[in-house]
N, C-alpha and C positions, 0 to 999 in steps of 0.2 A: 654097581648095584644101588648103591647110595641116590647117585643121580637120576638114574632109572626111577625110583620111587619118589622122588623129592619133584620129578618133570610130572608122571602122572598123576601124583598125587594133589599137585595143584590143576592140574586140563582134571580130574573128575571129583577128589573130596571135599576139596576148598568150594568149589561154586555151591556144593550141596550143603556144606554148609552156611554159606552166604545165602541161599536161596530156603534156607531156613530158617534166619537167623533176622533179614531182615525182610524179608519176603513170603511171609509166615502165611497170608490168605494165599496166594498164588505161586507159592512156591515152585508149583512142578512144573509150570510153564516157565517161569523163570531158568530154572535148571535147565529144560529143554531148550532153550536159546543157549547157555551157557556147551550144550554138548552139540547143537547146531555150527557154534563157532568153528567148533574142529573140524568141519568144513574147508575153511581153507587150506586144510593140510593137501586139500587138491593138487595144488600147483605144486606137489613134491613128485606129480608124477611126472612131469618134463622135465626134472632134473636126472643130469647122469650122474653117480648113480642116484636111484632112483632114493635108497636111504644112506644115509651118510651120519654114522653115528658123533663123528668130527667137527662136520662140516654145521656153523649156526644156522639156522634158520630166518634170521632177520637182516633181512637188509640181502639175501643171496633169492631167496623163491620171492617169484610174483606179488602174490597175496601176502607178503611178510615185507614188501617193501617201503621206503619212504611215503611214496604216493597213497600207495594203498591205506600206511599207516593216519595220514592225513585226511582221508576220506572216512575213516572210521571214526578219526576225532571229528568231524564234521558231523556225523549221523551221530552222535550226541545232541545235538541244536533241536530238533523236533523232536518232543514226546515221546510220539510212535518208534522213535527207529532209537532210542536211547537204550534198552533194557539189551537188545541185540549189538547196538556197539561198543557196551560195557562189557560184552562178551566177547567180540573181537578183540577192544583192546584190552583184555583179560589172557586171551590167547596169548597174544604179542609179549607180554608183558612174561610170561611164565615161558613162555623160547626166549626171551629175553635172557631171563636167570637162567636156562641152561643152559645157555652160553659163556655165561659166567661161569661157573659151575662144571663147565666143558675145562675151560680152564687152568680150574682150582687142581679138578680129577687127574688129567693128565700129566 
């Protein structure tokens, strides 16, 4: 339960209040990229099984892998695609720690 709220609560309280906090005129488009990110949770749906409360997310699906993760630190470089890859690697970053966390719990 612990975990459960400590994972969602960083994919949805944490960027709102980052996206308040220092992104106070444009906030909600801000947040909107930040909940855009969870997007990549796509490529959970090629995995067998499809959820795996065990199983980490980084470095096992697609879109959570090395490459991928390199390509986000990359779309940091331009302006435009920074706000969205601070979300990505926001994502990563919080299946990161529940992985950790994964862990600690079990």
């Amino acid at each position: 339960m612990t975990r459960t709220f400590i994972h969602y609560g960083f994919h949805f309280i944490l960027p709102l209040i980052v996206s308040l906090y220092w992104y106070r005129k444009e906030w909600k488009q801000v947040y909107i990229y930040f909940l855009l990110a969870m997007l990549i949770d796509i490529d959970h749906l090629w995995a067998q099984p499809i959820f795996d409360p065990d199983r980490c997310s980084v470095g096992y699906h697609t879109l959570h892998s090395t490459l991928a993760i390199a390509i986000y630190i990359l779309l940091l470089l331009p302006k435009k695609s920074r706000i969205m890859a601070i979300a990505l690697l926001w994502h990563i970053t919080t299946d990161a720690i529940d992985c950790r966390l994964m862990s600690y719990y079990n």
